[in-house]
N, C-alpha and C positions, 0 to 999 in steps of 0.2 A: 468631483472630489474623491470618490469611493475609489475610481478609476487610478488616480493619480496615487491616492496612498496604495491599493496595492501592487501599481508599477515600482514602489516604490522599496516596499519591502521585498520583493522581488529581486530586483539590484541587492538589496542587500543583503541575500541570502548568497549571495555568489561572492559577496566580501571574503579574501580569506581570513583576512588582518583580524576583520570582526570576527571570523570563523575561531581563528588563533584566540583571541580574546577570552571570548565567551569560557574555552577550555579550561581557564583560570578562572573565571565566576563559579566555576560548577553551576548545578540548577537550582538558578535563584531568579527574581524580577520576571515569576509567574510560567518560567517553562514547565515547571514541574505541573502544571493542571495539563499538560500535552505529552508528558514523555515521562515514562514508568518507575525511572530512575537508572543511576552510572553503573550498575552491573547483574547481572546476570542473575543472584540470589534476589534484586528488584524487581527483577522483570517475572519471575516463578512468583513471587510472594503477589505481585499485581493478577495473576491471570488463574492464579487459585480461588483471587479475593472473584472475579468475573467469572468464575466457574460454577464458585457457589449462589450466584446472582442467577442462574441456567443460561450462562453465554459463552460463546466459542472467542477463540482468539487466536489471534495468527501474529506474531513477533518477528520485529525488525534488530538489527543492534546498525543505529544508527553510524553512518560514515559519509564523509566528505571530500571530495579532493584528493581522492586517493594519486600518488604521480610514480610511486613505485613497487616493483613488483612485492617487498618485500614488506609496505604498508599491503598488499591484495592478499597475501599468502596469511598474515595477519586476521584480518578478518575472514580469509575462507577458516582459519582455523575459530575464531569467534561462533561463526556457523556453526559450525561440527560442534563443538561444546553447547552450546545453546540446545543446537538438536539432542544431544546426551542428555540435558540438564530438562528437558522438557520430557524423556522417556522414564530418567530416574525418578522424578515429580510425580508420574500418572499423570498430571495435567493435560487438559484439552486445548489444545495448541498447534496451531501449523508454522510456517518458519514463509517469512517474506524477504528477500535478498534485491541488492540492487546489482546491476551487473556492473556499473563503472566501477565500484566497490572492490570488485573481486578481480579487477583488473582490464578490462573493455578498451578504454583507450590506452592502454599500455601495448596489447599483444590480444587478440582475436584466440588463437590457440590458449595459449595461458588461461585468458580469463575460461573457457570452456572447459579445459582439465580442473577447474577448480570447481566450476558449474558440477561437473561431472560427480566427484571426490564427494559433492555436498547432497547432489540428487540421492547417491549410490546408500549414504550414509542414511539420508530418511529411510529409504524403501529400508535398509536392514531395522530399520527403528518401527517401521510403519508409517511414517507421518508423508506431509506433501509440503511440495516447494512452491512457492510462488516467486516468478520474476516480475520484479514489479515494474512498468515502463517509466521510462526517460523523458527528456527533451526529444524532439524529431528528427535529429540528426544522428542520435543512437539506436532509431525503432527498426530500420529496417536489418541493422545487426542481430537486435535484441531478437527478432522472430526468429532469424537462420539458426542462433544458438538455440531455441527453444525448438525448431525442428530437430538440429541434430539429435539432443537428449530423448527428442520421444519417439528415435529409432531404437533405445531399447530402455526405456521409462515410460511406466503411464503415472507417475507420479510426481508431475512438472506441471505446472502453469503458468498464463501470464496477466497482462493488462493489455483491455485497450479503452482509448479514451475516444470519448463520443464527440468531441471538440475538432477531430483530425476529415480531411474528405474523404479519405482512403479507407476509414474506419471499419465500414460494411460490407466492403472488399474483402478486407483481413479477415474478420471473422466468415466470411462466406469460405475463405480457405480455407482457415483454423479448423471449421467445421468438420471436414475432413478428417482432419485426427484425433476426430470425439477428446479435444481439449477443455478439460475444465478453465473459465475465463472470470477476470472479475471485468466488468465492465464499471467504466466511472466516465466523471463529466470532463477531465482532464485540470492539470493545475500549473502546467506551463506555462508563460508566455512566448507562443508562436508568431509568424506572420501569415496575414489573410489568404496568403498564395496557398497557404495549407491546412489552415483548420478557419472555422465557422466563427467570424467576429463579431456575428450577435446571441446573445444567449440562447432567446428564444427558438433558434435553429443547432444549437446543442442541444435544448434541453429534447427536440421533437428529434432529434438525431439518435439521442441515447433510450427512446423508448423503441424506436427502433430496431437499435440494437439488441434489446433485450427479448423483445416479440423474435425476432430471426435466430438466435440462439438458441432461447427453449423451445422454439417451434421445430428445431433442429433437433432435439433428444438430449445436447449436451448442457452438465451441468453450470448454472448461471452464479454468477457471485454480485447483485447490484449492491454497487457499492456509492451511498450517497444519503446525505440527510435532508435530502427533499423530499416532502410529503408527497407531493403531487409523484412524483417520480415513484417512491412506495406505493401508496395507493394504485396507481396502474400498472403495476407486476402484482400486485395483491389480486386486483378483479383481472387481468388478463390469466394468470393460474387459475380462474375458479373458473372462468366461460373457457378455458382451454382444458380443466380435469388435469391439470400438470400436478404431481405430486408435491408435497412440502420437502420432500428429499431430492427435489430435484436442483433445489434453488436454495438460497440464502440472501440474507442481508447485510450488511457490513458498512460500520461507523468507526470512526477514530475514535481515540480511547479520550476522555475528557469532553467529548461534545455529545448532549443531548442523553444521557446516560437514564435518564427516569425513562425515555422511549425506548432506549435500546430493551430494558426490561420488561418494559411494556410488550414489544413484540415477543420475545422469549415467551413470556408468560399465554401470549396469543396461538403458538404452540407454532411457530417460525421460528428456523433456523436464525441466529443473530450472533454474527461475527464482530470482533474490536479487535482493530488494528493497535499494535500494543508496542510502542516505539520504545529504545531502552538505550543508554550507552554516553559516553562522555563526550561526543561529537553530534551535537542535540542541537547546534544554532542554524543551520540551514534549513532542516524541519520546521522550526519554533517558524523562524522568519515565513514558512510558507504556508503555514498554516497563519500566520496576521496579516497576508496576504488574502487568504481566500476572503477573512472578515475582519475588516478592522476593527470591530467592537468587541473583537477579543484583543487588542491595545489596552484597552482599563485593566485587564488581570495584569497585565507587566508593569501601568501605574502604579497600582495598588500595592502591586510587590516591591517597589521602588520605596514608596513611603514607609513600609513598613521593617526595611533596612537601613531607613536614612537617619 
């Protein structure tokens, strides 16, 4: 059953129609406990409020479907402000981008010059970028683009997910270019030709991953709200002497929020993924996907509009 509901919200986050819909809801029927809110003085006022909590945060401005250059240039300038709006702030904040967003399936070049335009603008700010990974059919782009930039940035990173075969490989590359990584479980629906179709072979995949990275000197971003999965980056740093600045933790903004604090206050780095923007339904969907017992907060919000 668990399987089938989140095949299902899956599908439905790839809805445009529902995509277009939702645009007219604004965030209502419980997105708002997953995404920061529709602009940018939302997203500062959310990650001041997690700043004062001792947590880091890294912002997305969420987007969809992008199908024209001139929706890509759009959001690269969304970026650029965001990153201004995060320097004006003082706020403790990094900036997470998607690449189809900024243009990927439109134009290979294009979307890079925009990559480029958004890198260039952190480094003058200070801060860093994360590329956040795709579906599999975008990943082996996504790397190329992320080589080019860190021929003259060290201030790019990306994703890999512990779900793909090829995983261990990438990062034994990456390694190479002492790339800061966030490593996660993955949230796609793949086929078995290419990622791990039983859990228990992600989950022992992404520990993995993590032992090979910091045992490597680069810095780790594990990104996941499994205990067991924390717990063994917790004792693997302390029988490995790996420093607390070497590594961090990192949860979505709205899940598990008393532990995110808890680690903070543990004197661990602890990152929130801090989602913001008016194109919030393909997220919302993928996150009732990873659990569907966060379906009751969008009941709940239903009723109490009805």
């Amino acid at each position: 059953m668990e399987t089938l509901m989140r095949n299902f919200f899956l599908y439905l986050s790839k809805n445009r129609t529902m995509n277009q819909a939702a645009r007219k809801w604004g965030l209502q029927f419980g997105a708002q406990r997953f995404v920061a809110g529709e602009s940018i003085a939302d997203a500062i006022a959310t990650i001041r409020r997690l700043n004062d909590q001792g947590l880091l945060a890294t912002v997305d401005h969420l987007g969809e479907f992008v199908s024209s250059k001139e929706e890509a240039t759009e959001s690269t300038d969304y970026a650029l402000k965001t990153l201004d709006a995060i320097a004006d702030a003082g706020v403790k904040s990094q900036l997470s981008v998607k690449l189809t967003q900024l243009g990927l399936d439109i134009d290979y070049g294009f979307c890079l010059d925009n990559m480029r335009k958004i890198v260039d603008r952190a480094k003058n700010v200070g801060n860093f970028v994360r590329i956040d990974m795709e579906d599999y059919a975008r990943l082996e782009m996504t790397l190329s683009i992320l080589k080019d930039l860190l021929k003259d940035y060290d201030n790019v990173g990306t994703v890999i997910q512990a779900y793909l075969y090829r995983s261990e490989n990438d990062v034994q590359d990456l390694d190479a270019w002492d790339v800061n990584l966030r490593l996660v479980k993955g949230a796609y629906k793949e086929s078995p030709k290419v990622a791990f179709p039983d859990k228990k072979d992600v989950d022992e995949n992404f520990k993995k991953l993590i032992r090979l990275h910091l045992e490597n000197g680069n810095y780790t971003a594990v990104a996941t709200h499994d205990d067991r999965i924390i717990d063994f980056t917790r004792q693997l740093a302390e029988e490995k002497r790996i420093p607390r600045d070497r590594f961090e933790f990192q949860m979505l903004y709205g899940i598990r929020p008393q532990y995110q604090q808890e680690l903070a206050r543990e004197g661990y780095r602890m990152r929130v993924y801090v989602p913001y923007g008016k194109d919030w339904y393909g997220y919302f969907m993928r996150r009732l996907a990873e659990r569907p017992a966060n379906v009751g907060f969008v009941l709940k919000g239903m009723l109490r509009r009805s």
